[in-house]
PAROTI-757354 format. One record per residue (C-alpha): residue in one letter; x, y, z. Coordinates in nm, 2 decimals. Example, Ala and Ser with C-alpha at 12.3 -4.5 7.8 and 13.67 -1.06 7.14 Angstrom:
REM residues 2
PT  res       x       y       z
PT    A    1.23   -0.45    0.78
PT    S    1.37   -0.11    0.71
This chain:
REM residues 551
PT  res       x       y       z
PT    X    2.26   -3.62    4.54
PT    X    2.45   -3.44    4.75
PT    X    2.72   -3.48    5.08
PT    X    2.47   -3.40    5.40
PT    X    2.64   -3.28    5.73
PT    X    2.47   -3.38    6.07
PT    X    2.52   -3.25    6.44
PT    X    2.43   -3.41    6.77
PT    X    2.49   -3.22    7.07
PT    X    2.68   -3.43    7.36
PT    X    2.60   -3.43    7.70
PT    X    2.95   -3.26    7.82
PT    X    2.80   -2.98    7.58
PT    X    3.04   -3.06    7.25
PT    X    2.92   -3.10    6.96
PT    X    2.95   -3.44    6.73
PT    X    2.95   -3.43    6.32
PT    X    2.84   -3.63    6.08
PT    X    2.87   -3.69    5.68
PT    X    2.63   -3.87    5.52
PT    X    2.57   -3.91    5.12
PT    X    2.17   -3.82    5.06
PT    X    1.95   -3.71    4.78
PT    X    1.58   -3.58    4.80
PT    X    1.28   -3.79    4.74
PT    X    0.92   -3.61    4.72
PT    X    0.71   -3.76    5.02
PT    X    0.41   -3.96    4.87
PT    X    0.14   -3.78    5.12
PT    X    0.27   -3.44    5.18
PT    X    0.46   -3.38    4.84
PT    X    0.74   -3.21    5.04
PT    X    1.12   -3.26    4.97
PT    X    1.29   -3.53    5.22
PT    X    1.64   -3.65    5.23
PT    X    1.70   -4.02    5.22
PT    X    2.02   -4.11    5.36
PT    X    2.20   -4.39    5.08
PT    X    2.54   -4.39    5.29
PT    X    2.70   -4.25    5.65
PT    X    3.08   -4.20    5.61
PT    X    3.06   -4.14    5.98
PT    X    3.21   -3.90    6.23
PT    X    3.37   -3.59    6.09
PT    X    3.65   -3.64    6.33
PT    X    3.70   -4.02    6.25
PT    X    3.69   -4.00    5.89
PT    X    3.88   -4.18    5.68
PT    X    3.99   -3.85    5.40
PT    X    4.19   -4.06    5.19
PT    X    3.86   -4.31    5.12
PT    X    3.66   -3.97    5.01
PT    X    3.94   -3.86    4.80
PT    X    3.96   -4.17    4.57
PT    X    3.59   -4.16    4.57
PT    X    3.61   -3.85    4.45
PT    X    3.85   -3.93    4.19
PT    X    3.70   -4.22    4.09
PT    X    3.41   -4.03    3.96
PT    X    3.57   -3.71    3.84
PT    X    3.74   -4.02    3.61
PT    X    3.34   -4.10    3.48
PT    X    3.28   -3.73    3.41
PT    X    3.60   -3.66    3.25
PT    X    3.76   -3.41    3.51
PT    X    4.04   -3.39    3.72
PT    X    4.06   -3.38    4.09
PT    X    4.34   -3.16    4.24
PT    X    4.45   -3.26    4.66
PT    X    4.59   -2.95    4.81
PT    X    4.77   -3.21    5.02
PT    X    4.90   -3.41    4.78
PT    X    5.24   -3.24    4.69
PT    X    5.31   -3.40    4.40
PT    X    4.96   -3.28    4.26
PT    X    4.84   -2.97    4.42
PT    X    4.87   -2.62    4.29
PT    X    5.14   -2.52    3.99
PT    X    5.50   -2.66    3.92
PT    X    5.74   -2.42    4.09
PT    X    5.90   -2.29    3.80
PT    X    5.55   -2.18    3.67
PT    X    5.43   -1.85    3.74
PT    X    5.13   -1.66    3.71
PT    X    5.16   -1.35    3.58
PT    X    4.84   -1.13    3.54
PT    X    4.49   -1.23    3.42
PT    X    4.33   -0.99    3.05
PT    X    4.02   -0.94    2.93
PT    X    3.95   -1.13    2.59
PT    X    3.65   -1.17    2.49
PT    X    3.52   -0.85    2.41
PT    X    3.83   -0.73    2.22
PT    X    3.84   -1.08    2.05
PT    X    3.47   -1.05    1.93
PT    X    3.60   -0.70    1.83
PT    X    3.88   -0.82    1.64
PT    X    3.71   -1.10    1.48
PT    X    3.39   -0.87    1.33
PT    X    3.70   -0.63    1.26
PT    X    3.84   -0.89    1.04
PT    X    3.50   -1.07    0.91
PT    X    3.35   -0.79    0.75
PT    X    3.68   -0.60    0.56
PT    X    3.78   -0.35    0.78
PT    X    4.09   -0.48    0.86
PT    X    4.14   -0.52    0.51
PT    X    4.05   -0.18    0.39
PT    X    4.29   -0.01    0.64
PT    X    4.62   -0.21    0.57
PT    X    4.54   -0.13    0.24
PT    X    4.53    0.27    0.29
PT    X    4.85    0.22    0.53
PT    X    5.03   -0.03    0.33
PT    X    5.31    0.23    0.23
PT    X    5.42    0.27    0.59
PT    X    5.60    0.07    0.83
PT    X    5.40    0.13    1.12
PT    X    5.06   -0.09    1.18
PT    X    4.87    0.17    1.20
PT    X    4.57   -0.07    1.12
PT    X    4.61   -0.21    1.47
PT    X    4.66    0.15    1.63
PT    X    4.30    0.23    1.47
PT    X    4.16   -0.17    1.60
PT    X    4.27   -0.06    1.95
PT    X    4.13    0.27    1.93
PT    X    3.78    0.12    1.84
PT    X    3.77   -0.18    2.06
PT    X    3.86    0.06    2.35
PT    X    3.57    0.27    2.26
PT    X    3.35   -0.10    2.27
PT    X    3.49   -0.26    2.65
PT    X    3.58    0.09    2.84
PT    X    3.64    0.43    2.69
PT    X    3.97    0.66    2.72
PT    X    4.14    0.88    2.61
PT    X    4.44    0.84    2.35
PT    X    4.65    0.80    2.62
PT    X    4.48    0.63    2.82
PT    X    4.47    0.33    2.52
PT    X    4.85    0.33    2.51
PT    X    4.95    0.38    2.91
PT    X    4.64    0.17    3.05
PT    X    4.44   -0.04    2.85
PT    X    4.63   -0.23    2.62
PT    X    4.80   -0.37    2.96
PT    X    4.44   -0.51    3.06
PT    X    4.33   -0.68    2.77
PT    X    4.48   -0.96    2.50
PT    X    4.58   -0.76    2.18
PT    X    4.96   -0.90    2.14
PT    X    4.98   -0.71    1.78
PT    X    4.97   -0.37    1.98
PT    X    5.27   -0.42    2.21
PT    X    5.52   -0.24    2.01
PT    X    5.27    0.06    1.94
PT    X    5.34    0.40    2.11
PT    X    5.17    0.66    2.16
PT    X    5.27    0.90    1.83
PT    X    5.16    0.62    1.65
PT    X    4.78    0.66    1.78
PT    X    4.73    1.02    1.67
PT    X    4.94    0.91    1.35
PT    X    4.66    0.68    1.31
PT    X    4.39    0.95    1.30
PT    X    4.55    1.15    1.12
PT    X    4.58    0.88    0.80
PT    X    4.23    0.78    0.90
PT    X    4.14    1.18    0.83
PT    X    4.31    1.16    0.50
PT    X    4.15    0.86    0.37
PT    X    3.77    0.93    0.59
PT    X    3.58    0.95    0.23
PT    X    3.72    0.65    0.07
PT    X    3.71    0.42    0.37
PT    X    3.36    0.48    0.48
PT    X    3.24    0.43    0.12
PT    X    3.41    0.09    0.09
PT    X    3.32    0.00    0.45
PT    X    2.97    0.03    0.44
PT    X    2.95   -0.10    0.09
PT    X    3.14   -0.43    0.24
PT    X    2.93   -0.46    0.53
PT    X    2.58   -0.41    0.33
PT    X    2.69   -0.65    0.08
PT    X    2.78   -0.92    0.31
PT    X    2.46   -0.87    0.55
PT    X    2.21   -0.82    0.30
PT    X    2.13   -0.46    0.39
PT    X    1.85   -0.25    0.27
PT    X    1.99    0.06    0.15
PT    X    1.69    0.21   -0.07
PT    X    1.59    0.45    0.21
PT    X    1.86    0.63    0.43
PT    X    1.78    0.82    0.73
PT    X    1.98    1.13    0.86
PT    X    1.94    1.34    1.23
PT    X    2.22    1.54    1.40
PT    X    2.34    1.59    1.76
PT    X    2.57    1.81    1.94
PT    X    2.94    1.68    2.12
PT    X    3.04    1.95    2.38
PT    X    3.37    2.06    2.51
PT    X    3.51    2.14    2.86
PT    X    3.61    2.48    2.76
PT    X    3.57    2.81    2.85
PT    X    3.65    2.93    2.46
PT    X    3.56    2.88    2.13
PT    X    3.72    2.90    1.82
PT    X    3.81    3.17    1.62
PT    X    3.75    2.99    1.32
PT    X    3.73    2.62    1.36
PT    X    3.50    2.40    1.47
PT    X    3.45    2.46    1.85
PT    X    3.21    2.75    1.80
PT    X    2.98    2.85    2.08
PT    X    2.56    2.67    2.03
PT    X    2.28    2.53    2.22
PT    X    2.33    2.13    2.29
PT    X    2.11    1.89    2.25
PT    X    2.13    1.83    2.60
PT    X    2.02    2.18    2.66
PT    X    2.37    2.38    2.77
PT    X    2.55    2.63    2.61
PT    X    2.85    2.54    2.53
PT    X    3.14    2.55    2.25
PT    X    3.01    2.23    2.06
PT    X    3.03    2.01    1.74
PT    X    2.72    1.93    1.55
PT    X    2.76    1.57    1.44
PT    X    2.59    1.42    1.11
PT    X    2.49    1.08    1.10
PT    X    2.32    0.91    0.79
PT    X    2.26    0.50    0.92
PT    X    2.06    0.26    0.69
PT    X    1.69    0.16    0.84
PT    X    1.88   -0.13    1.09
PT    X    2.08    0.10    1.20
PT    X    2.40    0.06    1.03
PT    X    2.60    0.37    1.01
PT    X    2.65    0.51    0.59
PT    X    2.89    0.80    0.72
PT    X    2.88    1.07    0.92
PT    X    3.03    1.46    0.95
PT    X    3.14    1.69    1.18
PT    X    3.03    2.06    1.16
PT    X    3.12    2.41    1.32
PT    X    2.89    2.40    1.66
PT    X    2.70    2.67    1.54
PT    X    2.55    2.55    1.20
PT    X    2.19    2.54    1.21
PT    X    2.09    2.17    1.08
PT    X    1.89    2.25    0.81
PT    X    2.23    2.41    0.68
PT    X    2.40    2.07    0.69
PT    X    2.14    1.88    0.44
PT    X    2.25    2.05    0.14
PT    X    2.62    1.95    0.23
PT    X    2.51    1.55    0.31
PT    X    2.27    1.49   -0.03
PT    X    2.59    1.60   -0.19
PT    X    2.83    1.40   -0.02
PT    X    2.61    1.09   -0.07
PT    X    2.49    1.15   -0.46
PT    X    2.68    0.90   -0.67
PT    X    2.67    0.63   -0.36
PT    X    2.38    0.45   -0.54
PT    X    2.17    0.47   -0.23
PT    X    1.85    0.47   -0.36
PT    X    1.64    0.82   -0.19
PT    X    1.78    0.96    0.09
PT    X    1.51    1.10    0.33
PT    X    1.51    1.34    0.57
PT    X    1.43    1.22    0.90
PT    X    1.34    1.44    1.20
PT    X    1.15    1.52    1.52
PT    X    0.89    1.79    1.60
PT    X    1.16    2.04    1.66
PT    X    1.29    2.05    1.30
PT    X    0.91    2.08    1.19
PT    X    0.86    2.49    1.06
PT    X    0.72    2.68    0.77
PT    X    1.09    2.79    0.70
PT    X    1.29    2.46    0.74
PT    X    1.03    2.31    0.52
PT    X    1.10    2.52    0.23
PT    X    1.44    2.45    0.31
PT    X    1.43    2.10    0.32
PT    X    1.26    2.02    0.03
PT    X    1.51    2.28   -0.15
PT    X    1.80    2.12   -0.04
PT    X    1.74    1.76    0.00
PT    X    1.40    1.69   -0.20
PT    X    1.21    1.47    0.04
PT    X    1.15    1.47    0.43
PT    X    0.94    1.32    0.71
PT    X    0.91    1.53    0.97
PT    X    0.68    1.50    1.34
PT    X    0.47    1.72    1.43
PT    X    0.36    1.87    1.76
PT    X   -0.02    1.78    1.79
PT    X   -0.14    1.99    2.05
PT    X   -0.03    2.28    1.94
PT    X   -0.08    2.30    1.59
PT    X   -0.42    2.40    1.50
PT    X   -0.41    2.28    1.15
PT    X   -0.32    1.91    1.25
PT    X   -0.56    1.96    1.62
PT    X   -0.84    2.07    1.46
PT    X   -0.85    1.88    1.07
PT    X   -0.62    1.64    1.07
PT    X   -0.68    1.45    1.38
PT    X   -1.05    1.49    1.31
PT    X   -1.05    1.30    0.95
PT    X   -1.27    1.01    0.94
PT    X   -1.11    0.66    0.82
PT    X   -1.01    0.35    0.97
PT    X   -0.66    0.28    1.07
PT    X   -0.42   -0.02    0.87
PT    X   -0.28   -0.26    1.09
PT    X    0.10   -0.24    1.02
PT    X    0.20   -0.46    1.27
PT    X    0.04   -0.58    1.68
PT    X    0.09   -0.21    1.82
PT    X    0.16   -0.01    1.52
PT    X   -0.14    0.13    1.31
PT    X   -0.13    0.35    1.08
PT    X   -0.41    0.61    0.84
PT    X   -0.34    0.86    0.55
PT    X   -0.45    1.23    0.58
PT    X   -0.43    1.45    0.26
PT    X   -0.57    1.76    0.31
PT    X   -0.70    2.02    0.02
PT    X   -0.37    2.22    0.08
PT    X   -0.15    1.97   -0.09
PT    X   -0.04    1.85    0.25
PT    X    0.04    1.48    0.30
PT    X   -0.04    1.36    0.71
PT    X    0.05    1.02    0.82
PT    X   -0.09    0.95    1.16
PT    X    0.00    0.65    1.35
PT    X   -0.14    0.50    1.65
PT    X    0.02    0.22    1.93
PT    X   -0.26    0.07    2.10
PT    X    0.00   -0.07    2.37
PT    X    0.11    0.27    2.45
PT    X   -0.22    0.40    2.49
PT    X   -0.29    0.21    2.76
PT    X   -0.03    0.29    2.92
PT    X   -0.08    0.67    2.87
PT    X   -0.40    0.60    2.99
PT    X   -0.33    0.45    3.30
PT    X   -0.05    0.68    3.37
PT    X   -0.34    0.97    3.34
PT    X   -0.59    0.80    3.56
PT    X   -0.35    0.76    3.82
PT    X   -0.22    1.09    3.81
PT    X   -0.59    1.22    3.81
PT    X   -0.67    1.02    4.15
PT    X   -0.33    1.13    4.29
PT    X   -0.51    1.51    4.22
PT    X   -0.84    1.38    4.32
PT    X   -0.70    1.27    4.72
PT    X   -0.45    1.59    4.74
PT    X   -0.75    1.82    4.68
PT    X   -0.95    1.61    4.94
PT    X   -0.68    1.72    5.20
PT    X   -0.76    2.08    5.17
PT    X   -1.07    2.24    5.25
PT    X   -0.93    2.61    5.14
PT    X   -0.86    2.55    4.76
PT    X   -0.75    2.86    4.69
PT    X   -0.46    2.89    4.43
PT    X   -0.21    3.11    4.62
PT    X   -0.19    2.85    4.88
PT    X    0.15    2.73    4.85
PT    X    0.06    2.36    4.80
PT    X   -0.16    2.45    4.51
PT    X    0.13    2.68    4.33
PT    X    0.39    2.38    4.39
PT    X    0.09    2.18    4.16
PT    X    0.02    2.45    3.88
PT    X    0.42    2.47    3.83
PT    X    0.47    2.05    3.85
PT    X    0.52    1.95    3.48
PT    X    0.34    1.64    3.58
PT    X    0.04    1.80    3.74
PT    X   -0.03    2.10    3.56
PT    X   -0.22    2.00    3.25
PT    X   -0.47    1.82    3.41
PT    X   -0.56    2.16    3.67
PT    X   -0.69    2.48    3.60
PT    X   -0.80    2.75    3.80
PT    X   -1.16    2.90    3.80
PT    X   -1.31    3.22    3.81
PT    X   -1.33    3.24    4.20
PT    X   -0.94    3.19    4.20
PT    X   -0.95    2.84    4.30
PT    X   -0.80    2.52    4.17
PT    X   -0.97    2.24    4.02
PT    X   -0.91    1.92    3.81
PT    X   -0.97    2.04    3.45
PT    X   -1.21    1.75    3.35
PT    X   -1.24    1.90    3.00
PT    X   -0.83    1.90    2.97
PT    X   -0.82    1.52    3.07
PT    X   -1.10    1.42    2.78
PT    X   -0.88    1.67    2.51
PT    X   -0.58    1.50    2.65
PT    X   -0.69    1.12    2.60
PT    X   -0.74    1.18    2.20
PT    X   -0.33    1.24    2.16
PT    X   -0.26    0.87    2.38
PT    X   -0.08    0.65    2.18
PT    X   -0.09    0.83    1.87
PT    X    0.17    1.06    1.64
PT    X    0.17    1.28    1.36
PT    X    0.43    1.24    1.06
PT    X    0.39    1.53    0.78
PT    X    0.56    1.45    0.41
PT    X    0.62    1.57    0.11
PT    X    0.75    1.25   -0.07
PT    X    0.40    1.15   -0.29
PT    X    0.61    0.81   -0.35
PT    X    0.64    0.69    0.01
PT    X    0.42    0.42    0.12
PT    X    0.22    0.42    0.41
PT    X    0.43    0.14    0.57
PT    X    0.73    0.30    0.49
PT    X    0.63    0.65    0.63
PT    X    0.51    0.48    0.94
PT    X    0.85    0.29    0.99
PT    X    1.03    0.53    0.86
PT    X    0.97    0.75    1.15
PT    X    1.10    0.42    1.35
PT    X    1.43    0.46    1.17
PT    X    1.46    0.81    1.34
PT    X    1.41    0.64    1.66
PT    X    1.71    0.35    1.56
PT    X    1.91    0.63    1.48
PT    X    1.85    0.81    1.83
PT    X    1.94    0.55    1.99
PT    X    2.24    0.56    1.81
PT    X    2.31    0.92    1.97
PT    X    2.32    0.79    2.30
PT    X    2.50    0.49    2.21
PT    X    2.74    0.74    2.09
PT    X    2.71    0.99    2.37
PT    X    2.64    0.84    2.66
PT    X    2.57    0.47    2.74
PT    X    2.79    0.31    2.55
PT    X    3.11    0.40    2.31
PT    X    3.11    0.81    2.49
PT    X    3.22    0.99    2.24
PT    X    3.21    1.27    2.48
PT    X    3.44    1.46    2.68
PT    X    3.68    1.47    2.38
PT    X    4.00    1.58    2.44
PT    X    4.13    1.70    2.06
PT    X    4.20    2.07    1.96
PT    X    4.30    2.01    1.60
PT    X    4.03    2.01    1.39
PT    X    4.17    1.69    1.19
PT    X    4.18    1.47    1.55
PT    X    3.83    1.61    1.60
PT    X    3.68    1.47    1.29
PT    X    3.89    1.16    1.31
PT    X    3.72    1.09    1.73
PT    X    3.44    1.12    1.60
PT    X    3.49    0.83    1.28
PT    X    3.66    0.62    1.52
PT    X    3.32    0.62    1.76
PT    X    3.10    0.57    1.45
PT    X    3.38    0.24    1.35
PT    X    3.26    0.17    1.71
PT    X    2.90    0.21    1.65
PT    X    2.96    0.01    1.35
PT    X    3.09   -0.30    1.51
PT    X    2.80   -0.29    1.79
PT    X    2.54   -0.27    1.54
PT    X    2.62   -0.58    1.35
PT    X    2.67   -0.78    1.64
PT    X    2.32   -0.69    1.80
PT    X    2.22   -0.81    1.45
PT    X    2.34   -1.12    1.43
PT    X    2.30   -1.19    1.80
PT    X    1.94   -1.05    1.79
PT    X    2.04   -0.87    2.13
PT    X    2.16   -0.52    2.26
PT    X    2.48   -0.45    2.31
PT    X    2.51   -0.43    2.67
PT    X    2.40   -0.78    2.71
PT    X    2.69   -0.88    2.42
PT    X    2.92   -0.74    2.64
PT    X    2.79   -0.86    2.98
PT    X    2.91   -1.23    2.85
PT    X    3.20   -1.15    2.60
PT    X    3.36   -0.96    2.92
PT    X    3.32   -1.26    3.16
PT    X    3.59   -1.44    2.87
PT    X    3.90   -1.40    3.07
PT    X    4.30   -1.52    2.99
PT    X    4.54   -1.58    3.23
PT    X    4.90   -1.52    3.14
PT    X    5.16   -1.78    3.30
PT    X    5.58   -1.80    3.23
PT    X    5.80   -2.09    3.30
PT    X    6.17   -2.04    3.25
PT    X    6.13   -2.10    2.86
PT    X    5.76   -2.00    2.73
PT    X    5.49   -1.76    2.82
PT    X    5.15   -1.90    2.75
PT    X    4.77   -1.75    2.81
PT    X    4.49   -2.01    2.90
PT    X    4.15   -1.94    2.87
PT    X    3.90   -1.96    3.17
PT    X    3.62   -2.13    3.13
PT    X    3.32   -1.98    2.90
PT    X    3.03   -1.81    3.10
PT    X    2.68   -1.91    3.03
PT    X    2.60   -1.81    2.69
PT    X    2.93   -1.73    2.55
PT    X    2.92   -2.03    2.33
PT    X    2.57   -1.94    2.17
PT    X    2.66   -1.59    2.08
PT    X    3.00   -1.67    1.97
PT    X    2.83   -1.90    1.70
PT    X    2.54   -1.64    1.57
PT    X    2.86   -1.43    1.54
PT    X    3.05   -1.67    1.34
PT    X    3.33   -1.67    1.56
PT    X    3.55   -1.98    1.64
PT    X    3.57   -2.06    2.00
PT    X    3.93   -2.00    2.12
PT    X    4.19   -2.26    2.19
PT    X    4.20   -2.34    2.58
PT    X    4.63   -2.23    2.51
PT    X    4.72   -2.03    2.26
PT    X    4.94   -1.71    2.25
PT    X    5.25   -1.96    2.35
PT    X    5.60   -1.74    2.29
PT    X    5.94   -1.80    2.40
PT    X    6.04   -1.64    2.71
PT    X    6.33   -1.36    2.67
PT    X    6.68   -1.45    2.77
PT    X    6.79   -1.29    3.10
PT    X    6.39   -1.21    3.20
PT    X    6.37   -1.35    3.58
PT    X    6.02   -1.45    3.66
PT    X    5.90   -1.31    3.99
């Protein structure tokens, strides 16, 4: 049911309108929509307002909602004396907060800081939270942000007190990460019989590196060379950060397993397994792994590997179903060598596909040119495409071709990877996930790095504030992982609702007061797999400061 507006065009050319109350029937032949007229007010220009307005009010009454006149003076808008003052973002640093509070952090951080005045506890919750809704700097926490969200407790914080803040969380890093992730698998169940490790690099916008600290000079993950950090992180296999490290940026990361088995021996973790991509995989890191660390599961490149192109990939055997597209079959060759190779049907398709249209992209460019010579320019701009060159070759007559033998060799590698072991223990099922539990903590990385909680550019000098960045984003990391696990969602969507939860901040002459806007669509779903009570529609009500004039 809805209020329809008509027009009738007069004969002295105005134009006459009408309101009519209708609703939409389905027509019993055609089966298309028709208004049916249930009441005519009349003419727009003859109608009686006051008549629609008690209507209106009359059934805001039935739904339980109130119907404001602009008109009306003793009704419309606010009481004089009652200001608006600015509107914050809640929700996101309230869902913050709360997880902050749920699982012990809060806790375990008054606890460390209990000997000093300060509330350094709420200088590290604002330090995280801002990491979670949108980065900054230190400074920017304490001059910009705090202003634009609801975190009353971090008023009377200033700026010393934020590196202050690190600098305890530096002291204490070893004992508070034990007992926080101890808390935290305790109270989600956790599985902490495997743990997974990987590192990455955290670059800095400097031209110098240095002489002995941690800023050395190295090759980033993201491919630059730059003076750098390599950071450690060990998570559990759902992804839940154990702890992390920070090393000099130019310490190889085979060097930094021998340091993290020793950190974590005596945490009761069950094995600890080293995780990695093709990259780590060589004879020497190998030997170096399994001196350091004991046990590993590393990728390995296919295609280039003759042992694992020509053998392994060749042994008969059927493939276990793990799961709809992950399938998996043991390889143990005479050498002592332990393959796992595991296939996703899905993906395979997909490679597939991509291939053949790639191929019949080839097929019509090569159809264009009768002189297929390869020193034509359009056929070097094909043999350098990384897209385009593995399925060409170039014959004896100097001419380019589609290499039909390349695209057959090719389609045995879709869908499928190589994991190599030396832990006789592991099970096929946990091999093959495990190698998923590199790609949880991956995702991680860019979490870290890039999509989400930035890590990067950091701002620090002092070795101590670096390290202490760095365990404030993985805090960060922390807090986004359990909520995607109780909300069964990624993170950006979280925050897509929890940001639409706005306060707005009013005064009268003897209170200020915040009043919360109404929830979005699906705020009060995820606040409930969170465990989080829905907020009051007033709350933060304080008495106004004598001598403050409201303007």
């Amino acid at each position: 049911m809805y209020l329809r507006t008509t027009r009738r065009k007069n004969k002295d050319g105005s134009v006459t309108q009408y309101y009519q109350l209708a609703h939409n029937e389905r027509h019993p032949v055609t089966g298309k929509a028709t208004a049916r007229i249930i009441h005519s007010f009349g003419r727009a220009d003859q109608l009686d307002r006051d008549s629609l307005v008690r209507l209106c009010r009359s059934i805001a009454r039935v739904c339980g909602v109130e119907v404001v006149d602009p008109l009306d003076g003793d009704s419309g808008g606010l009481p004089e004396d009652v200001k608006i003052l600015r509107t914050v973002d809640f929700g996101t640093v309230n869902l913050v907060q709360s997880l902050w509070e749920q699982y012990g952090l809060g806790n375990i951080f008054r606890e460390v800081a209990k000997n000093n005045q300060i509330p350094y506890e709420k200088a590290l919750l604002a330090m995280v939270a801002n990491r979670l809704c949108v980065p900054e700097s230190k400074l920017g926490v304490w001059d910009r942000w705090l202003e634009t969200v609801y975190l009353p407790e971090c008023d009377e914080l200033q700026l010393h007190h934020m590196y202050e803040a690190m600098d305890l969380l530096h002291k204490h890093a070893e004992q508070v990460e034990r007992e926080i992730f101890f808390q935290v698998a305790n109270l989600l169940n956790l599985t902490v019989d495997i743990i997974f490790y990987d590192t990455t690099t955290a670059s800095f916008a400097v031209d110098y590196e240095d002489e002995d600290g941690l800023r050395q000079y190295g090759h980033a993950k993201e491919g630059m060379w730059a003076p750098q950090v390599v950071v450690a992180l060990a998570v559990t296999r759902e992804g839940i950060p154990v702890k992390s490290w920070v090393f000099p940026g130019n310490t190889a990361d085979v060097s930094t397993v021998e340091k993290i088995k020793k950190d974590l021996r005596g945490w009761n973790l069950g094995r600890s397994l080293f995780v990695a991509d093709s990259g780590m995989n060589s004879e020497g890191n190998r030997k170096e792994l399994a001196r350091a660390c004991g046990k590993y599961l590393l990728a390995t490149r296919m295609a280039s590997v003759k042992e694992i192109k020509e053998t392994v990939l060749s042994q008969p055997g059927r493939y276990r179903k793990l799961s709809e597209n992950l399938h998996a079959k043991e390889v143990n060759l005479a050498n002592g060598k332990r393959y796992i190779i595991c296939s996703n049907p899905a993906e395979a398709r997909r490679q597939a596909r991509h291939r053949e249209d790639i191929v019949s992209m080839l097929e019509a460019e090569l159809k264009q040119h009768k002189d297929k010579s390869a020193t034509k320019k359009w056929a070097i701009a094909l043999l350098a495409s990384r897209r385009y060159k593995r399925y060409l070759t170039i014959t004896d007559k100097n001419t380019i071709r589609i290499d039909r033998k390349g695209i057959k060799a090719a389609a045995k590698y879709d869908g499928k990877w190589v994991l190599e072991t030396n832990d006789e223990q592991i099970s096929l099922e946990d091999a093959a996930y495990g190698y998923r539990g590199l790609m949880v903590i991956e995702r991680c990385f860019r979490s870290l790095k890039r999509t989400q909680i930035k890590m990067m550019p950091m701002y620090h000098w002092a070795e101590r504030r670096i390290e202490s960045h760095v365990k404030i984003c993985v805090l960060a990391l922390f807090i986004e992982r359990i909520a995607e696990l109780k909300c069964g969602k990624p993170w950006s969507q979280i925050k897509r609702i929890s940001s639409k939860i706005q306060a707005t901040e009013f005064a009268t002459p003897d209170h200020v007061f915040y009043q919360l806007n109404e929830l979005p669509k699906g705020a009060k779903t995820m606040l409930k797999d969170l465990a989080i009570n829905r907020p009051h529609k007033v709350f933060g009500i304080k008495t106004a400061k004598k001598g403050t004039a409201i303007t």
